[in-house]
VMD Tcl script that builds the backbone (N, CA, C; Angstrom):
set m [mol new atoms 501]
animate dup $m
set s [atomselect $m all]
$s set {name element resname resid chain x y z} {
  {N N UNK 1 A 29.617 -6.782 7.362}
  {CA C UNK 1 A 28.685 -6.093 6.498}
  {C C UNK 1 A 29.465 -5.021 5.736}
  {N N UNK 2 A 29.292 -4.814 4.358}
  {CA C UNK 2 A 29.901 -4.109 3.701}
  {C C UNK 2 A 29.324 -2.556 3.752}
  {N N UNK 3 A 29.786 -1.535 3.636}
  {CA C UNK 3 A 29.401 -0.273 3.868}
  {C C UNK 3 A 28.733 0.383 2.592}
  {N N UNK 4 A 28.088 -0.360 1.964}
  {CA C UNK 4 A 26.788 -0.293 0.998}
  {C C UNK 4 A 25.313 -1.201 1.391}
  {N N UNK 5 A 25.695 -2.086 2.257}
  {CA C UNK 5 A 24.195 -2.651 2.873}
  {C C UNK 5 A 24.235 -2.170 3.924}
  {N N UNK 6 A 22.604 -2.283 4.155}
  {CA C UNK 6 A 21.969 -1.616 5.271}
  {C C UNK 6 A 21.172 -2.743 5.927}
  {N N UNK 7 A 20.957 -2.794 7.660}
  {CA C UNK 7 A 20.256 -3.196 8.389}
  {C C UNK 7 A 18.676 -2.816 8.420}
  {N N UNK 8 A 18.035 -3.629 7.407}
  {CA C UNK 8 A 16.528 -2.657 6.930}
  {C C UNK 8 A 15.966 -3.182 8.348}
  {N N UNK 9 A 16.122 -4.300 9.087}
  {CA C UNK 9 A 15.307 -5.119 9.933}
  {C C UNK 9 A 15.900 -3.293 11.390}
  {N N UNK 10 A 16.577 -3.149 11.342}
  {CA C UNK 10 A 17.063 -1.858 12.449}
  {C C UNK 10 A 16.594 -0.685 11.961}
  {N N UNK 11 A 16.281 -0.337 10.734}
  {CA C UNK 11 A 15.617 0.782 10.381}
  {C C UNK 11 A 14.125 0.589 10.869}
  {N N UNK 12 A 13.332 -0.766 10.163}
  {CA C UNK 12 A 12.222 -0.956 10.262}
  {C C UNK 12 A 11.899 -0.447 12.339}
  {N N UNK 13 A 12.469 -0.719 12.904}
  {CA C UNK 13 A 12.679 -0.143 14.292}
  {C C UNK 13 A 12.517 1.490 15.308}
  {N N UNK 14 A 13.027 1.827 13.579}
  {CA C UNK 14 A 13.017 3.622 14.032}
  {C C UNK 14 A 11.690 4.202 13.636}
  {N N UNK 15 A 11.451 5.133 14.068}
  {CA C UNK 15 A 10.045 6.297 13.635}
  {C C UNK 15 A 10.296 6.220 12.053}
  {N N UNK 16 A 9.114 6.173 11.866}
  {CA C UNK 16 A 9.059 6.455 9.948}
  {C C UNK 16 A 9.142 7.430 9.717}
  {N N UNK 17 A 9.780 7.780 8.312}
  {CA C UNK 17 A 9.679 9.561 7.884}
  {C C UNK 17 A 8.268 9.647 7.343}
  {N N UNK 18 A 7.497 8.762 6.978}
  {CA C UNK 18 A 6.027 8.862 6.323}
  {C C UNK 18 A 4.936 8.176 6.576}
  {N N UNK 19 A 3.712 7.754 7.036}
  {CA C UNK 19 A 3.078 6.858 7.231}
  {C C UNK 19 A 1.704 7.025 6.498}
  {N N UNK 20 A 1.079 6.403 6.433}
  {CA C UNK 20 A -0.536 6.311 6.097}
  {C C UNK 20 A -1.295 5.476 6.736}
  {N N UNK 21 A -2.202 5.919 7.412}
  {CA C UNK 21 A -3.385 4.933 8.461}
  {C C UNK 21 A -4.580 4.569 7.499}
  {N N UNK 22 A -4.777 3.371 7.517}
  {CA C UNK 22 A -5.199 2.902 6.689}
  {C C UNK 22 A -6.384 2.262 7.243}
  {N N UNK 23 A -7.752 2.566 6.624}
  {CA C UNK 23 A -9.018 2.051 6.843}
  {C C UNK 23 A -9.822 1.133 5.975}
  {N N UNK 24 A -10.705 0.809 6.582}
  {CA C UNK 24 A -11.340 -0.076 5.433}
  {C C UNK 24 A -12.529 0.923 5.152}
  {N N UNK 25 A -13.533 0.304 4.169}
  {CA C UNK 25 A -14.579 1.074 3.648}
  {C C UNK 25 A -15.297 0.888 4.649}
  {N N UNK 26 A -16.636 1.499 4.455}
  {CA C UNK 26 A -17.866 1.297 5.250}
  {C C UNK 26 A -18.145 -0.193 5.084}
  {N N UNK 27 A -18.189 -1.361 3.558}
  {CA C UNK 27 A -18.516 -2.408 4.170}
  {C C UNK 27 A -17.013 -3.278 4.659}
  {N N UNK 28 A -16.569 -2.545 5.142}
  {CA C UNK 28 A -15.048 -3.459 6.019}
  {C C UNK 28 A -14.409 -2.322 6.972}
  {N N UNK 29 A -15.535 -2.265 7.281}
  {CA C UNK 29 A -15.328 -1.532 8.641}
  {C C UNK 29 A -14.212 -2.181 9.458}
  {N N UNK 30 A -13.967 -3.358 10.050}
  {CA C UNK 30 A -12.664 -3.502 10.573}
  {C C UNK 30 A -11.109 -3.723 10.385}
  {N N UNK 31 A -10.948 -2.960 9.040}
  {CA C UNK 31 A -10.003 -3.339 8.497}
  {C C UNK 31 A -8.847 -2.088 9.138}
  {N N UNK 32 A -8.231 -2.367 9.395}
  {CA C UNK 32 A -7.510 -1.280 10.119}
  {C C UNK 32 A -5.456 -1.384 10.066}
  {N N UNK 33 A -5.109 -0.572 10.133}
  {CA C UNK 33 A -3.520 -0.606 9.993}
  {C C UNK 33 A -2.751 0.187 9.449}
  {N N UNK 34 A -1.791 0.374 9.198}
  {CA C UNK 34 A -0.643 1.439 8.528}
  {C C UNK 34 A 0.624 0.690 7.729}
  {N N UNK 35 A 0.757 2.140 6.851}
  {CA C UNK 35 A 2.044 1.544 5.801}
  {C C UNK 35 A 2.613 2.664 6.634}
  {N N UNK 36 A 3.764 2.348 6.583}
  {CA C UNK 36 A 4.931 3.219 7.207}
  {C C UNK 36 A 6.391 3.369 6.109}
  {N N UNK 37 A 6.740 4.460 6.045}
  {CA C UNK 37 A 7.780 4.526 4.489}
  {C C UNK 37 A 9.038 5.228 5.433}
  {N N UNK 38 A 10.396 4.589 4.710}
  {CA C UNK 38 A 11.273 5.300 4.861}
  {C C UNK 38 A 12.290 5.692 4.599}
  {N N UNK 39 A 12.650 6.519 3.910}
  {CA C UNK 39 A 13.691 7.225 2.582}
  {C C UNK 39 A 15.156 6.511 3.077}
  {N N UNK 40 A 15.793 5.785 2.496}
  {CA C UNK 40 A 17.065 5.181 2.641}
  {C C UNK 40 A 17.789 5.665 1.336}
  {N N UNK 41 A 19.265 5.616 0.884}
  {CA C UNK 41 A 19.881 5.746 0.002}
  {C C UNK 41 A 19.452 4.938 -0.962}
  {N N UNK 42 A 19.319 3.684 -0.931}
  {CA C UNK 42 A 19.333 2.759 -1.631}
  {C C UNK 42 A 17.261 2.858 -1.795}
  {N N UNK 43 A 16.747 3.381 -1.869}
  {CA C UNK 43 A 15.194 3.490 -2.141}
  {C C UNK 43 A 14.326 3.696 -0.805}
  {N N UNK 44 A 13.380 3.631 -0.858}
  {CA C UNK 44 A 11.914 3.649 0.056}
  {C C UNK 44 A 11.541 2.616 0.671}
  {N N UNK 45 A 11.883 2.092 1.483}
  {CA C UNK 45 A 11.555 0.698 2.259}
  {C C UNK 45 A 10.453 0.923 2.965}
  {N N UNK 46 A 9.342 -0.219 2.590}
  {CA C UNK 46 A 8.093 0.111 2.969}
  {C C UNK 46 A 7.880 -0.836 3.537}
  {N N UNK 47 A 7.136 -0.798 5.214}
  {CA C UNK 47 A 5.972 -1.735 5.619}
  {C C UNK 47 A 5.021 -1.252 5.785}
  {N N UNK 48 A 4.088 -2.925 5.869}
  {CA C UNK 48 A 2.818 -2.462 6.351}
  {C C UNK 48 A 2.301 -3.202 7.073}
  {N N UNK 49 A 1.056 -3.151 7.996}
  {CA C UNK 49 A 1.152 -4.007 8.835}
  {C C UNK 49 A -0.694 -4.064 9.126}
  {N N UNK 50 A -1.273 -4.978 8.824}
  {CA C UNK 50 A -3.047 -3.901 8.565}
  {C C UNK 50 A -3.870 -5.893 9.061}
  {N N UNK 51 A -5.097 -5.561 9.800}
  {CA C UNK 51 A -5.676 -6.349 10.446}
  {C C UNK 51 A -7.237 -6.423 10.033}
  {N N UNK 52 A -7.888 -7.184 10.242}
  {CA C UNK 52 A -8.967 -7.352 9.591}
  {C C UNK 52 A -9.695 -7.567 8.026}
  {N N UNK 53 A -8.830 -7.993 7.697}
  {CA C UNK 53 A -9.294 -8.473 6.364}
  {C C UNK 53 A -9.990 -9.275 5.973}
  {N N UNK 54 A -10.824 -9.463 4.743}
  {CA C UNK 54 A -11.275 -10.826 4.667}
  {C C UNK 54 A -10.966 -11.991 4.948}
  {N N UNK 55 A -11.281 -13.000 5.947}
  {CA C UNK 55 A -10.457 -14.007 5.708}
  {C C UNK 55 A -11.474 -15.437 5.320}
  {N N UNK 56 A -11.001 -16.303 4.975}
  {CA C UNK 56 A -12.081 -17.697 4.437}
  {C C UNK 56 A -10.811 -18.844 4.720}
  {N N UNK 57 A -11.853 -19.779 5.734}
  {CA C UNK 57 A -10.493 -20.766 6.458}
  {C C UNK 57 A -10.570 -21.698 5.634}
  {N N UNK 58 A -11.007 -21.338 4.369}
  {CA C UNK 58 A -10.744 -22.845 3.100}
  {C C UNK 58 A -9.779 -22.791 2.722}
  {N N UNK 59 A -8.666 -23.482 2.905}
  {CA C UNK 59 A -7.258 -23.634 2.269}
  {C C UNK 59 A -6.827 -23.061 0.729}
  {N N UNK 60 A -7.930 -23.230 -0.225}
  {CA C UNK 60 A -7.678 -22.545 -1.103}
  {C C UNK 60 A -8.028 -21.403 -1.642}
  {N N UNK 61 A -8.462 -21.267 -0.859}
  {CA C UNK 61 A -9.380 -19.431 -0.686}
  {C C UNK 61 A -8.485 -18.313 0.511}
  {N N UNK 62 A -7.003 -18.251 0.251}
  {CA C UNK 62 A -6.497 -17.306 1.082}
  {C C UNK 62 A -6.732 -16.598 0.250}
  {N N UNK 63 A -6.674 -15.591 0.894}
  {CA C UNK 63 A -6.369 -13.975 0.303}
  {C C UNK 63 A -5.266 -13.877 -0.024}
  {N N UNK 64 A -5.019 -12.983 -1.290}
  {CA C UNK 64 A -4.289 -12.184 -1.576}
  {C C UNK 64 A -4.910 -10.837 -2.423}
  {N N UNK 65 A -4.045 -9.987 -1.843}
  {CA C UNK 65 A -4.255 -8.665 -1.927}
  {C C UNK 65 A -3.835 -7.667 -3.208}
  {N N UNK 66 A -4.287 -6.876 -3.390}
  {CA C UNK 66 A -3.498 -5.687 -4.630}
  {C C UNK 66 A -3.215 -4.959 -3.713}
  {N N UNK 67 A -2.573 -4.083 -4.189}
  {CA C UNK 67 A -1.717 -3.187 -2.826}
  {C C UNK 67 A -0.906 -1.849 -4.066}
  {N N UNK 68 A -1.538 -0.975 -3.882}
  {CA C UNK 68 A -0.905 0.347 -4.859}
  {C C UNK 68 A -1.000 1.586 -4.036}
  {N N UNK 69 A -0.076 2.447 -4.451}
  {CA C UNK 69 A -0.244 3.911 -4.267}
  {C C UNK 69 A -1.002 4.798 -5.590}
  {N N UNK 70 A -1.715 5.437 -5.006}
  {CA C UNK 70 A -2.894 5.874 -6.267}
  {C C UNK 70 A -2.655 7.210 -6.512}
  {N N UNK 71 A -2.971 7.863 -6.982}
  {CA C UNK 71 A -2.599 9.402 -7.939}
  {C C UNK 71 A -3.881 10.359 -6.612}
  {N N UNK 72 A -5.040 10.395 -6.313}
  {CA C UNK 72 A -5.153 10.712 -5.364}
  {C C UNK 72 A -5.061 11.739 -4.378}
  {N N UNK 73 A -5.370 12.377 -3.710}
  {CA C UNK 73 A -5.414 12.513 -2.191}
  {C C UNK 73 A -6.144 12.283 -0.949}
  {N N UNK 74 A -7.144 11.925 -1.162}
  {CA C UNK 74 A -8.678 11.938 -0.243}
  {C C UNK 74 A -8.788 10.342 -0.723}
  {N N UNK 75 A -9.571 9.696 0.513}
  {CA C UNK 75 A -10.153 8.611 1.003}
  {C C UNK 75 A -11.530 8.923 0.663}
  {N N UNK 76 A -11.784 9.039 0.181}
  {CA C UNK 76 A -13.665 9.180 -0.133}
  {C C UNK 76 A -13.958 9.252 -1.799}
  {N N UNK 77 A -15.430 9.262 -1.580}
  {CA C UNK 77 A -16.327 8.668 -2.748}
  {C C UNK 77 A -17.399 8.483 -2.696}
  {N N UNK 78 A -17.797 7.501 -3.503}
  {CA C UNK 78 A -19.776 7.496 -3.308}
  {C C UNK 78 A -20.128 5.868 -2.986}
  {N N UNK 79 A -21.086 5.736 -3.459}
  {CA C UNK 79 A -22.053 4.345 -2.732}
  {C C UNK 79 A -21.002 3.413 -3.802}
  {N N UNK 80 A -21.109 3.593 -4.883}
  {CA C UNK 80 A -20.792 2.698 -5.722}
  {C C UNK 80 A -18.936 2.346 -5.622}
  {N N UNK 81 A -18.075 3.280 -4.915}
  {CA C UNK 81 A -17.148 3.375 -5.174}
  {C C UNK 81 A -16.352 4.185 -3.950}
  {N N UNK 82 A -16.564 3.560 -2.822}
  {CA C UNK 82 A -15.833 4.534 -1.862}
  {C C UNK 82 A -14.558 5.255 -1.881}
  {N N UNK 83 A -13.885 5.015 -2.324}
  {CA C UNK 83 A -12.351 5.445 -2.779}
  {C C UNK 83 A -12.128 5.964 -4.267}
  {N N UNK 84 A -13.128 6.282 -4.903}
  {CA C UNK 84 A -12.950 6.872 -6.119}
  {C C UNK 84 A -12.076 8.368 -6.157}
  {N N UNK 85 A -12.284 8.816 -5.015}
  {CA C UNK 85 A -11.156 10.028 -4.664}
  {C C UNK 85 A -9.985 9.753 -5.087}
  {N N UNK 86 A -9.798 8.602 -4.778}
  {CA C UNK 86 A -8.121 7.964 -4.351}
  {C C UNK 86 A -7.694 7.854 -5.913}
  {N N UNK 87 A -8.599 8.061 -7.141}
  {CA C UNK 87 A -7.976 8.085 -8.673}
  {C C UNK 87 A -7.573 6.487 -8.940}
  {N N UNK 88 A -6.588 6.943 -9.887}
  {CA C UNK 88 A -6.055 5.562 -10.594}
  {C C UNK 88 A -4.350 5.330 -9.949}
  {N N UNK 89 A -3.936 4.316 -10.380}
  {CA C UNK 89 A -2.500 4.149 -10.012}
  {C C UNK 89 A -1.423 5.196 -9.878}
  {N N UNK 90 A -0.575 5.436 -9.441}
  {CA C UNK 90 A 0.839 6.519 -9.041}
  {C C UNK 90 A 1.205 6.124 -10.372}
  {N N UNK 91 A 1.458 7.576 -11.453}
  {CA C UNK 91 A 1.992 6.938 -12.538}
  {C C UNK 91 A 2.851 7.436 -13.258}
  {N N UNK 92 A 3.320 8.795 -12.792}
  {CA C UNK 92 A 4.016 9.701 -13.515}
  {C C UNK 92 A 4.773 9.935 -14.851}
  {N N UNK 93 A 5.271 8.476 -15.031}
  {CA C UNK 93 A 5.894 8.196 -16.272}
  {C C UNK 93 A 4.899 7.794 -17.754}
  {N N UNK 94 A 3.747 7.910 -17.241}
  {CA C UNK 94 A 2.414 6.783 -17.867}
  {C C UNK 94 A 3.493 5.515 -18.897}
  {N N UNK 95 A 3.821 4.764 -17.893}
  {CA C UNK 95 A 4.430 3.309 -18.194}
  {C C UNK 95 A 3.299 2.422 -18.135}
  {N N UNK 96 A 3.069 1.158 -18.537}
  {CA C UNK 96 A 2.297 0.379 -19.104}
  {C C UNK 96 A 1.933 -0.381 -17.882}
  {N N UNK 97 A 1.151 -1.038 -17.272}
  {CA C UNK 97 A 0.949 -2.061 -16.433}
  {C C UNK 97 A 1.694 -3.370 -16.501}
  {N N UNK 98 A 2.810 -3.450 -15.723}
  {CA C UNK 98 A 2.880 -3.406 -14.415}
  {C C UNK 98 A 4.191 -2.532 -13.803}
  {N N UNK 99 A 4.250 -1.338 -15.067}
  {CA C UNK 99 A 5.650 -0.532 -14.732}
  {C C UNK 99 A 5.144 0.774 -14.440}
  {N N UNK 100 A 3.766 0.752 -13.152}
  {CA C UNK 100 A 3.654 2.246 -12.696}
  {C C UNK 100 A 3.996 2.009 -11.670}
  {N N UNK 101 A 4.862 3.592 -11.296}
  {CA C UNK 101 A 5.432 3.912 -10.134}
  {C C UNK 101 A 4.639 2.840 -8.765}
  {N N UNK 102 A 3.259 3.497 -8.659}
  {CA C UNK 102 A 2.362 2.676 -7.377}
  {C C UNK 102 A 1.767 1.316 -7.418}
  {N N UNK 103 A 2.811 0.636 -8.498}
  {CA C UNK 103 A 2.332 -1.011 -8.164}
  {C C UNK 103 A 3.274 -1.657 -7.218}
  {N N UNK 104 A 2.768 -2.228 -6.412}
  {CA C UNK 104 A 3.623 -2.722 -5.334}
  {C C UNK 104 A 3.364 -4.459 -5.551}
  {N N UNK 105 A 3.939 -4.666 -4.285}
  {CA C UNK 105 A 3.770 -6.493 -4.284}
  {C C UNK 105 A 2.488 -6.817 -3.649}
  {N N UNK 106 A 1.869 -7.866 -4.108}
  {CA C UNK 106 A 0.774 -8.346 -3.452}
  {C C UNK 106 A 0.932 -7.982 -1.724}
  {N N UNK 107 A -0.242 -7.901 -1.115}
  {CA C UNK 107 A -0.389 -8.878 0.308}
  {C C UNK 107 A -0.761 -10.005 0.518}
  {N N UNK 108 A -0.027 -10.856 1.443}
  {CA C UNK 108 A -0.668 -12.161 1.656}
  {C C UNK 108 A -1.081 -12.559 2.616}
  {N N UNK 109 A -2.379 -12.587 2.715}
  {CA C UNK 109 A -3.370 -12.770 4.062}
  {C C UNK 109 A -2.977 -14.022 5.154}
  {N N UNK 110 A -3.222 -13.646 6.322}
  {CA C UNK 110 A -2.671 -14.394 7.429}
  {C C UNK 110 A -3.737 -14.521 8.042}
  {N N UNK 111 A -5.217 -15.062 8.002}
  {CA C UNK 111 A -6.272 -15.564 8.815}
  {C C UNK 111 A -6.968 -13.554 9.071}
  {N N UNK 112 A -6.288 -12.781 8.432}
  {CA C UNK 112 A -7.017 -11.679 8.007}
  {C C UNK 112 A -5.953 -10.556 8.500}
  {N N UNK 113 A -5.330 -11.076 8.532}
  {CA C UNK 113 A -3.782 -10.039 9.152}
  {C C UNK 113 A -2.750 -9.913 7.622}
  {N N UNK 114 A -1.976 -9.025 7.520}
  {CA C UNK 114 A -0.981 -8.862 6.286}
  {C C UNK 114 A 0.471 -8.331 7.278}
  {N N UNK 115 A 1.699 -8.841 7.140}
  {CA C UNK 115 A 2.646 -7.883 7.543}
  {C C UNK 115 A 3.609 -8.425 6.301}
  {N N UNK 116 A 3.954 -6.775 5.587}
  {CA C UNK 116 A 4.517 -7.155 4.231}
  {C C UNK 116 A 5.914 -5.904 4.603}
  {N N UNK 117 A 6.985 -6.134 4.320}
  {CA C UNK 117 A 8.200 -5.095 3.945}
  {C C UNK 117 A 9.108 -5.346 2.654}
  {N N UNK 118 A 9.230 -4.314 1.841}
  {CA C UNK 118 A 10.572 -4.195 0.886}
  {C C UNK 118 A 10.536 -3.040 0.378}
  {N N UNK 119 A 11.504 -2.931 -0.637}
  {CA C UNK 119 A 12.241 -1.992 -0.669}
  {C C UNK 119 A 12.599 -1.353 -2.285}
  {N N UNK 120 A 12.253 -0.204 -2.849}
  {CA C UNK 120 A 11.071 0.404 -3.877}
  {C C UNK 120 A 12.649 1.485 -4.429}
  {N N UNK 121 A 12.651 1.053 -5.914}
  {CA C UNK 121 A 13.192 2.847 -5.886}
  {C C UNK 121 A 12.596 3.331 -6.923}
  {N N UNK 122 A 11.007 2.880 -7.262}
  {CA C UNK 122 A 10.028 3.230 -8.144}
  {C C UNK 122 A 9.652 4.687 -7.906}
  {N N UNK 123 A 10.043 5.420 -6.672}
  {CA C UNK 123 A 9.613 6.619 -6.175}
  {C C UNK 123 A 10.774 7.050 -5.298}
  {N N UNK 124 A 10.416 8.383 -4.515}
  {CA C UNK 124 A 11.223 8.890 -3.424}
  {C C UNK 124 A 10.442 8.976 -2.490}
  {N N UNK 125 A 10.484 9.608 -1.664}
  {CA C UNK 125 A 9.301 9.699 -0.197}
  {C C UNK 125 A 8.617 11.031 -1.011}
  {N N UNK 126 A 9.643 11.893 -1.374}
  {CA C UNK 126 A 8.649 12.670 -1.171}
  {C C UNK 126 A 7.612 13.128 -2.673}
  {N N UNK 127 A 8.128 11.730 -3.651}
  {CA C UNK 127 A 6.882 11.929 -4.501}
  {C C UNK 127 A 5.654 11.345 -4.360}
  {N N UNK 128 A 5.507 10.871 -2.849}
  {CA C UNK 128 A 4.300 9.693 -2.860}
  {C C UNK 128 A 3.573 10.839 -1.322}
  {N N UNK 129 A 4.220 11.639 -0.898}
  {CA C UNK 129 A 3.262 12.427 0.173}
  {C C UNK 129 A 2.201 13.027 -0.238}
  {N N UNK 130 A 1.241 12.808 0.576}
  {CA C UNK 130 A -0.180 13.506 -0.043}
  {C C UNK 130 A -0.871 12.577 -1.086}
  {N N UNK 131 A -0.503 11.491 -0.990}
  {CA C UNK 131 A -0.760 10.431 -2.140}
  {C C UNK 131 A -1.749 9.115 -1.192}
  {N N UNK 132 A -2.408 8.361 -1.823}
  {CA C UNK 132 A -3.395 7.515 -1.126}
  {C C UNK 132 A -2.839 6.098 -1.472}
  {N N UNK 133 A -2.985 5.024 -0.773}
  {CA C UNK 133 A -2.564 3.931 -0.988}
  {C C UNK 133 A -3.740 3.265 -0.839}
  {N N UNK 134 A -4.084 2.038 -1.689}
  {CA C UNK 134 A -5.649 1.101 -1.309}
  {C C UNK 134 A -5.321 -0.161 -1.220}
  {N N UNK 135 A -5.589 -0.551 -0.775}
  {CA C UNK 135 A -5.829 -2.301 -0.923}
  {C C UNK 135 A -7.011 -3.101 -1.700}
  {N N UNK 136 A -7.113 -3.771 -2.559}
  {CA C UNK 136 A -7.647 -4.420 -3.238}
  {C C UNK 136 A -8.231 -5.643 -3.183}
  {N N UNK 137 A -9.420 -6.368 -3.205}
  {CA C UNK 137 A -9.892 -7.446 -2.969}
  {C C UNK 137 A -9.126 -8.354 -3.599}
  {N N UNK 138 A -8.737 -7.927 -4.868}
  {CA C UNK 138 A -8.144 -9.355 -5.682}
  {C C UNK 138 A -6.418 -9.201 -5.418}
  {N N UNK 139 A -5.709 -9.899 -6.003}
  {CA C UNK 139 A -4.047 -9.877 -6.183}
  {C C UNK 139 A -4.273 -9.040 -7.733}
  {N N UNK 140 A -3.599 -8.054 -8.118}
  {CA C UNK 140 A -3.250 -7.600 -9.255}
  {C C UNK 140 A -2.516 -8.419 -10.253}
  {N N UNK 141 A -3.220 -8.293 -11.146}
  {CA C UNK 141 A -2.696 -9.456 -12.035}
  {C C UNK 141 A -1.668 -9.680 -13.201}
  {N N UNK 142 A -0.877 -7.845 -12.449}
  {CA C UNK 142 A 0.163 -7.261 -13.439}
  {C C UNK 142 A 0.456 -7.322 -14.973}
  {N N UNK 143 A -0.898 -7.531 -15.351}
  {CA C UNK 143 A -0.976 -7.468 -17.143}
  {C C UNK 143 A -1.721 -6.656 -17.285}
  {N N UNK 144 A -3.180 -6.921 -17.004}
  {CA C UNK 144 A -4.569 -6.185 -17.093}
  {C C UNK 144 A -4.159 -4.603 -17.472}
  {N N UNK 145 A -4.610 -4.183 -18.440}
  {CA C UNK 145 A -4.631 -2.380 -18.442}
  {C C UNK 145 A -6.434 -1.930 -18.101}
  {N N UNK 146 A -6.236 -0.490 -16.846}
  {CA C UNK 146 A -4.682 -0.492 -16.568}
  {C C UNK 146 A -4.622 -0.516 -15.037}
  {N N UNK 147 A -5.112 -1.314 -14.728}
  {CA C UNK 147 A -5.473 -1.197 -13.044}
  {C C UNK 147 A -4.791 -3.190 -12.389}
  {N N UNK 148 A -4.801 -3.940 -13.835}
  {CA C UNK 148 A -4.683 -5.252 -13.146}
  {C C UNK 148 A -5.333 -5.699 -12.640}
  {N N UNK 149 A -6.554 -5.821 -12.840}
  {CA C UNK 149 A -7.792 -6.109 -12.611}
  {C C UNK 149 A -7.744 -6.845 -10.762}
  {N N UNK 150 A -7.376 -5.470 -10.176}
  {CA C UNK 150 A -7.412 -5.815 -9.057}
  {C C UNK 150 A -8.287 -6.043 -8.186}
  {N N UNK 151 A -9.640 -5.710 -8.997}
  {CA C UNK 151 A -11.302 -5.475 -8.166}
  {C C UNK 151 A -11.523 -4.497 -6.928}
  {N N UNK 152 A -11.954 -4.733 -6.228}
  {CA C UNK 152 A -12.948 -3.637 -5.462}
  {C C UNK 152 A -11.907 -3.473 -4.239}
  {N N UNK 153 A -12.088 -1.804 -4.314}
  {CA C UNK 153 A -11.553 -1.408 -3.159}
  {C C UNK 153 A -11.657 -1.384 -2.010}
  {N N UNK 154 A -11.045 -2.402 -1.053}
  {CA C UNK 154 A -11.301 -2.542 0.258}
  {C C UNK 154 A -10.843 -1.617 1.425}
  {N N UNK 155 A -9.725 -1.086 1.167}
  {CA C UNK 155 A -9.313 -0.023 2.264}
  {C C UNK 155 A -8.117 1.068 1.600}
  {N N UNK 156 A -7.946 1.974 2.308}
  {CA C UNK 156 A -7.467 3.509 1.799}
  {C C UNK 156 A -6.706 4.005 2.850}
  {N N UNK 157 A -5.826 4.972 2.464}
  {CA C UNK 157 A -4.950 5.587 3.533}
  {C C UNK 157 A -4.566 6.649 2.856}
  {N N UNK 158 A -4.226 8.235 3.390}
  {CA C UNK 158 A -3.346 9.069 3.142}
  {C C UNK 158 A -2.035 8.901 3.056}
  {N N UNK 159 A -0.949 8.930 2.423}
  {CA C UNK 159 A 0.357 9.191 2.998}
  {C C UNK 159 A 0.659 10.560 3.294}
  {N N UNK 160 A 1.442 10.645 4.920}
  {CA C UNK 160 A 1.477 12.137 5.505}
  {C C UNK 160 A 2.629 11.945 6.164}
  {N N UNK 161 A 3.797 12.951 5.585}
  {CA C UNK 161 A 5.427 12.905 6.740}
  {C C UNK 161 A 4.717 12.864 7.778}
  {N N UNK 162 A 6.026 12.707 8.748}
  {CA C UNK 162 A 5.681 12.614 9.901}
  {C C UNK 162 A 6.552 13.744 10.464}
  {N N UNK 163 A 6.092 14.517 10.788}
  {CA C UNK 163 A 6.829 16.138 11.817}
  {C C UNK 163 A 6.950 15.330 13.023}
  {N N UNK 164 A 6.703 15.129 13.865}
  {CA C UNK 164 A 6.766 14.320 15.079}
  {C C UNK 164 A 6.452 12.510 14.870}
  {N N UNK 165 A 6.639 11.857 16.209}
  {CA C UNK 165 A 6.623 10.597 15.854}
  {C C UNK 165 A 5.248 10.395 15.418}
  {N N UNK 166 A 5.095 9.500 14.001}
  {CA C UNK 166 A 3.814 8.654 13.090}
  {C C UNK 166 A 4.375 7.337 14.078}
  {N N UNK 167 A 3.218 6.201 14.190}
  {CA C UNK 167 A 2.119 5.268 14.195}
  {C C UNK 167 A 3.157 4.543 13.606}
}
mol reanalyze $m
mol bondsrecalc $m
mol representation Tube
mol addrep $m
């Protein structure tokens, strides 16, 4: 191994420097799990690892997910919009859809399970703390302005360092 790559699968191993616990809304109440972030030289290597999702055992009806970090801080909202707290996309640069900071890669549903990792230098750790991440009913469709017509928000999380060991 050359002394510019890194063992992400041995990092993914250690305590995260950042995490976010991640819930579903009131109607997906069991959606449950965490993104876990962690500042490397080479960018922000992110997993996540989240359970209960929609799932539909018709072969052509898997899920896939939108998956962003949102401008944000708070998990809340109203009837129409539980996560409306959580704002619009991470965007700092106001770049065009699909070049904001908090667009990430789809999730791809596993009978209602997601475990997704890679590796971001769209941000640093510590411009995304205090920042909300959601998951999305649809896959983002990385054209759409300016959200990617990702549809309805299914679940939310804080991102919060971790002072002691995070989840």
């Amino acid at each position: 191994m050359n002394r510019n790559s890194f063992n992400y699968g041995a990092i993914l191993m250690t305590p995260p420097h950042a995490s976010a616990e991640i819930k579903g809304s009131t109607d997906y109440p069991d959606i449950r799990g965490f993104m876990r972030l962690y500042q490397t030289r080479n960018g922000v290597l992110i997993s996540t690892d989240i359970k209960g999702l929609p799932y539909y055992p018709d072969s052509c009806k898997h899920r896939i997910y939108g998956y962003h970090i949102h401008d944000g801080n708070k998990c809340e909202g109203d009837m129409q919009d539980p996560f409306s707290h959580a704002m619009s996309h991470y965007n700092p640069n106001n770049c065009i859809h699909p070049f904001h900071a908090g667009d990430m890669p789809p999730l791809f549903g596993n009978q209602g399970h997601v475990f997704s990792a890679f590796l971001t230098d769209r941000f640093s750790l510590s411009d995304v703390i205090g920042k909300t991440v959601i998951i999305h009913g649809n896959p983002d469709d990385f054209t759409t302005q300016p959200a990617g017509n990702a549809g309805k928000k299914l679940a939310c999380g804080v991102i919060k360092a971790c002072r002691n060991l995070c989840k």
